[in-house]
TIFITI-558234 format. One line per 3 residues: number of its first residue (from 1); their letters; for each residue x, y, z of C-alpha. Coordinates in steps of 0.001 Angstrom, whole numbers, plus 500000, padded with zeros to 6 digits. Last residue first. Layout:
// TIFITI-558234
NUM	A	X:Y:Z ~ ...
***
This chain:
// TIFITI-558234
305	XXX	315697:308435:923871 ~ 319072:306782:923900 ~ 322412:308792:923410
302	XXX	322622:309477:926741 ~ 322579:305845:927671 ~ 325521:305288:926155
299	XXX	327385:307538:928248 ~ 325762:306194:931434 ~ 326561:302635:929621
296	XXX	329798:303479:929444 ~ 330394:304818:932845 ~ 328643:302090:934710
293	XXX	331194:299908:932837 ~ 334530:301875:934072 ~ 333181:302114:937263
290	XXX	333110:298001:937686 ~ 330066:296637:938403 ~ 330465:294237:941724
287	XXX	328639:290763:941763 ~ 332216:289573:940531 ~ 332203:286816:937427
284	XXX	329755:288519:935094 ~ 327730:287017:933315 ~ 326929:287398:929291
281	XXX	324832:285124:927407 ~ 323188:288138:925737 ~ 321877:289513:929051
278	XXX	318906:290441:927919 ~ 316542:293348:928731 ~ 317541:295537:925586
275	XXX	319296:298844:925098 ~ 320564:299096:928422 ~ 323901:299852:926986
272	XXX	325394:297626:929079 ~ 324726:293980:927911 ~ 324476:295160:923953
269	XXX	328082:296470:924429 ~ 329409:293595:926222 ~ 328195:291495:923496
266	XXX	329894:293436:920705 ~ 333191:293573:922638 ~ 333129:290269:923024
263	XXX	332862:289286:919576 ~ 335383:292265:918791 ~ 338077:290449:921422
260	XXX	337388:286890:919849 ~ 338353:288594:916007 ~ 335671:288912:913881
257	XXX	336168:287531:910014 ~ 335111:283953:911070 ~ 331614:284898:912145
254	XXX	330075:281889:911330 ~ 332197:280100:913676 ~ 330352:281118:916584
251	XXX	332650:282759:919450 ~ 331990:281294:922665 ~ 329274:282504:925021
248	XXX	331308:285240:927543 ~ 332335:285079:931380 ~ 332961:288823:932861
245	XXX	334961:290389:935096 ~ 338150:289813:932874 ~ 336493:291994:930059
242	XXX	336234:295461:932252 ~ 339846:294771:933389 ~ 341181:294564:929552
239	XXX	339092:297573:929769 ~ 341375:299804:931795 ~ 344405:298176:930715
236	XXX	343715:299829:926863 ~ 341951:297286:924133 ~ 342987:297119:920972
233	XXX	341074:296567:918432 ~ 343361:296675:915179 ~ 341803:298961:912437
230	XXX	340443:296897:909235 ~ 337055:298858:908870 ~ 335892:295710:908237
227	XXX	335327:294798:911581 ~ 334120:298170:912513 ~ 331691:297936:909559
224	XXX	330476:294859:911185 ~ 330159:297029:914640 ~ 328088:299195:913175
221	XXX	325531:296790:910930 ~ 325473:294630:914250 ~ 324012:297694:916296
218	XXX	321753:298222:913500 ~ 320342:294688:913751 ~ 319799:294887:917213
215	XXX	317452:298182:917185 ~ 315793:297006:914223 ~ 315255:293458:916601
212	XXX	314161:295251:919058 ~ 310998:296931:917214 ~ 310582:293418:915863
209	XXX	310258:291782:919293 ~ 313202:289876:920516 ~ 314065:285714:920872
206	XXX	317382:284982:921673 ~ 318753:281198:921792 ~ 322574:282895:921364
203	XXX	322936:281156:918143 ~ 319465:282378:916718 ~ 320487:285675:918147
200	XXX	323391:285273:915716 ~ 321612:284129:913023 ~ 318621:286948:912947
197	XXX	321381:289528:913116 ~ 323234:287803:910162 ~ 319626:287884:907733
194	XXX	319071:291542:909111 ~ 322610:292505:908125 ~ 322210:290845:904266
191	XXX	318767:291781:903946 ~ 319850:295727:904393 ~ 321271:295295:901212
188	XXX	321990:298642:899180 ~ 322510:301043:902107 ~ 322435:304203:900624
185	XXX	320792:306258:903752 ~ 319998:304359:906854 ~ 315901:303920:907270
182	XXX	316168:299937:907116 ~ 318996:299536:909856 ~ 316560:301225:912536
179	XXX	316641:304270:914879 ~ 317890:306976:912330 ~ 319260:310175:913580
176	XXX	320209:308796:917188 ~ 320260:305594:916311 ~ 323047:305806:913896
173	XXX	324733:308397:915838 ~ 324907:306027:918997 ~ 326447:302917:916694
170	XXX	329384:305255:915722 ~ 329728:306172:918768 ~ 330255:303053:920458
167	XXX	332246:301625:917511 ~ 334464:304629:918076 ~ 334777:304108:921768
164	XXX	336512:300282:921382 ~ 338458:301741:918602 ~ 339914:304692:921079
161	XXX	341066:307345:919187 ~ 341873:308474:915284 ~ 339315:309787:912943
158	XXX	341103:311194:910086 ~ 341222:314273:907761 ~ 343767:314376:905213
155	XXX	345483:317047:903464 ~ 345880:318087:907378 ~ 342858:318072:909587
152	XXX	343092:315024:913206 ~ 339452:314537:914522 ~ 339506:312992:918122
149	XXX	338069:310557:920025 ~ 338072:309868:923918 ~ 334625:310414:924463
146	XXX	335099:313903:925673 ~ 337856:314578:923012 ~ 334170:314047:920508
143	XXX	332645:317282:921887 ~ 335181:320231:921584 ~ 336389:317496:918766
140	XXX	333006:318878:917017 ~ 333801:322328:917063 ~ 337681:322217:915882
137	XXX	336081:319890:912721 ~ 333771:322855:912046 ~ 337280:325580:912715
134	XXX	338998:323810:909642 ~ 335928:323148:907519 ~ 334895:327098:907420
131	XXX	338669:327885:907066 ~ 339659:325362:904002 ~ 336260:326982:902347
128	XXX	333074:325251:901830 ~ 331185:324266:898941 ~ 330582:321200:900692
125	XXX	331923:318319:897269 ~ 334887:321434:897379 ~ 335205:321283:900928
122	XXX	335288:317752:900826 ~ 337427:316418:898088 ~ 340531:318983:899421
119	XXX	340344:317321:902724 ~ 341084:313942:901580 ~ 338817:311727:903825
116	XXX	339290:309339:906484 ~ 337653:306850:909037 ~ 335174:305984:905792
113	XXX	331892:305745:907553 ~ 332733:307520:911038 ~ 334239:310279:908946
110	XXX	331335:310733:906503 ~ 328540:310925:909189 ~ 330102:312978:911323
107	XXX	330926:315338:907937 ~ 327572:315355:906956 ~ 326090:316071:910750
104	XXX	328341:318730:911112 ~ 328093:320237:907704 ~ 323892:320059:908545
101	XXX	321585:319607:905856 ~ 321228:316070:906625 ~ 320582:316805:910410
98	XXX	317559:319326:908679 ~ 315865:316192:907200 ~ 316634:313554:909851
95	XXX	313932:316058:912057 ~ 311651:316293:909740 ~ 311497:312473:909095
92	XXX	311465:312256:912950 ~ 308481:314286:913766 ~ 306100:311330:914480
89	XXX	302833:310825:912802 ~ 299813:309363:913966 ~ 297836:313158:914373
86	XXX	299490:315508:915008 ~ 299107:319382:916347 ~ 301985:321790:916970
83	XXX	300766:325280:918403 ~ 301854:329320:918084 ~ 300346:332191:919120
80	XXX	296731:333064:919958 ~ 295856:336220:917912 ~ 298393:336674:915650
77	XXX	298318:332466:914614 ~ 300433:330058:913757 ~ 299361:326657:913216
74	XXX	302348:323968:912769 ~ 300747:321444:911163 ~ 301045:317393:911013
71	XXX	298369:315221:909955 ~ 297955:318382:907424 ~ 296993:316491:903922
68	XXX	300306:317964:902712 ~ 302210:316191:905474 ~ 306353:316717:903992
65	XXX	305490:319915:902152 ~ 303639:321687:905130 ~ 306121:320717:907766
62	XXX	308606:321952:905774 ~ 306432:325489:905166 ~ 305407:325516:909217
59	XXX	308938:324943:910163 ~ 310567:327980:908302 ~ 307528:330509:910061
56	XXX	308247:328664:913445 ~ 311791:329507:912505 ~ 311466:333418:911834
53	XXX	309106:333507:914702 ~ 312136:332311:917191 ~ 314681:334727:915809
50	XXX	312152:337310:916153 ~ 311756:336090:919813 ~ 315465:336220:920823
47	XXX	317490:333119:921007 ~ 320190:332674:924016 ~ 317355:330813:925581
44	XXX	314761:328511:924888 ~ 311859:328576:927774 ~ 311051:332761:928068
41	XXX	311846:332416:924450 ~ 308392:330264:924086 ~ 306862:332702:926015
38	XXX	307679:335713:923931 ~ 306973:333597:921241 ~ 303354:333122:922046
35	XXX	302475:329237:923126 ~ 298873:327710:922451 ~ 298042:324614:923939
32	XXX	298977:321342:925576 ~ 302847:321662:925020 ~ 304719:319078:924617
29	XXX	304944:318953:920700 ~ 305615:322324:920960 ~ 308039:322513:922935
26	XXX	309722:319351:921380 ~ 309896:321135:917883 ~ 311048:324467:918974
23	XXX	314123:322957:920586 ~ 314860:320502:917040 ~ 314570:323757:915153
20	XXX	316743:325648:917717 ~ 319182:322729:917611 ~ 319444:322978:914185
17	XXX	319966:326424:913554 ~ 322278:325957:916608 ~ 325032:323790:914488
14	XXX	325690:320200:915705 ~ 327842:319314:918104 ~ 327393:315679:918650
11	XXX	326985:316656:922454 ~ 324308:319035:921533 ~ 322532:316804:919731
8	XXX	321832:314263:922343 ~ 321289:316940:924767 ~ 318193:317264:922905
5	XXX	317228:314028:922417 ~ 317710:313217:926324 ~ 315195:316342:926512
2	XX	312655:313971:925159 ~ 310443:313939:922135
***
């Protein structure tokens, strides 16, 4: 694990239980040996170490029921202090396990699906008050206003902002939490989006490894729901100047439901979001990289591991 993860999760604001599990679980799994808790605090701050014992002591029992046979064990001892060993297993099951837990993550995840949601509905389905729900959703638009997206709470609550950084979002909390199309949550045909991915790279004469083909495929599962999503893309001056800079493979027929904007859209997004080492048919016209590009894939970027 990375600190790129970390900072991921800070930026989707997501509460500091998690974040201090996530923390604890990346020093450890850096660190070569032992670690006591007063040294581990020394390294995470604004916790205190009985704060920090009181989680390793939380970790160890989930860690514990999801690798019984102990491929993966948090050892904690009086003597030594504290270590992560494992062995061919990574930490991200754990890791998805406490995001789903989390009224940030649930409501991020509900919003970007649906784009809106009766308020009522929710903080009863949460067992939340109107007040818990009302100052979460002020939280996360401390985070999402940087991206140019923002959380409106009345009866309803609705995701309103820029469509072009919405689909970019949406797709970077996908991959942050889940990497792959397969591992989403509910989704009753995954064959369906992994049969259309493997069309339109067919159509672009684009051959990727399966490991970048998961990666493709849930990039097309976002931006399909986009499509469907029914909101008009509409594109401010600043990237109507982004698209002019750059020549684009036609639109296939296939995908008669996307409008010529979206297509490009979708293939400008895979070019700069240094995701994969294609160009997707894309070129640009000028040698020069507009700002406005390097600063979306810098912001895509730090959603990436």
């Amino acid at each position: 694990m990375k600190n790129e993860h970390k900072q991921s999760i800070m930026l989707l604001g997501l509460d500091k239980e998690f974040l201090l599990k996530t923390q604890l679980l990346q020093l450890l799994d850096d660190a070569d040996n032992f670690l006591t808790t007063n040294e581990i605090a020394q390294r995470i701050s604004h916790f205190s170490a009985d704060t920090i014992q009181q989680t390793c002591r939380l970790l160890k029992d989930d860690l514990q029921a999801l690798h019984p046979s102990s491929e993966c064990e948090l050892i904690i001892s009086k003597r030594y202090g504290i270590r992560l060993t494992r062995n061919n297993v990574t930490l991200k099951q754990l890791i998805n396990f406490y995001a789903e837990q989390d009224l940030s993550f649930i409501l991020l995840r509900k919003i970007l699906h649906y784009r809106e949601l009766t308020s009522v509905d929710f903080y009863e389905e949460q067992h939340i008050s109107e007040s818990t729900l009302r100052r979460k959703v002020k939280s996360i638009n401390t985070n999402l206003n940087k991206y140019d997206i923002h959380i409106t709470f009345a009866q309803k609550i609705k995701l309103t902002g820029s469509e072009f950084a919405i689909r970019s979002f949406y797709f970077s909390f996908l991959f942050l939490l889940y990497r792959q199309l397969t591992s989403l949550p509910l989704l009753d045909e995954p064959g369906i989006f992994e049969s259309r991915s493997l069309k339109i790279l067919d159509y672009l004469e684009i051959h990727l490894t399966m490991k970048e083909f998961d990666v493709f495929a849930l990039v097309y599962y976002a931006y399909e729901h986009g499509v469907h999503s029914g909101v008009p893309f509409q594109l401010s001056n600043e990237e109507e100047e982004i698209f002019h800079q750059f020549h684009f493979p036609a639109k296939p027929l296939f995908l008669n439901n996307w409008s010529l904007i979206e297509w490009q859209f979708f293939l400008l997004f895979l070019y700069s979001s240094e995701l994969f080492d294609y160009n997707f048919g894309v070129i640009f016209k000028d040698s020069a990289i507009p700002n406005a590009l390097k600063d979306s894939g810098n912001w895509i970027a730090a959603f990436q591991k």
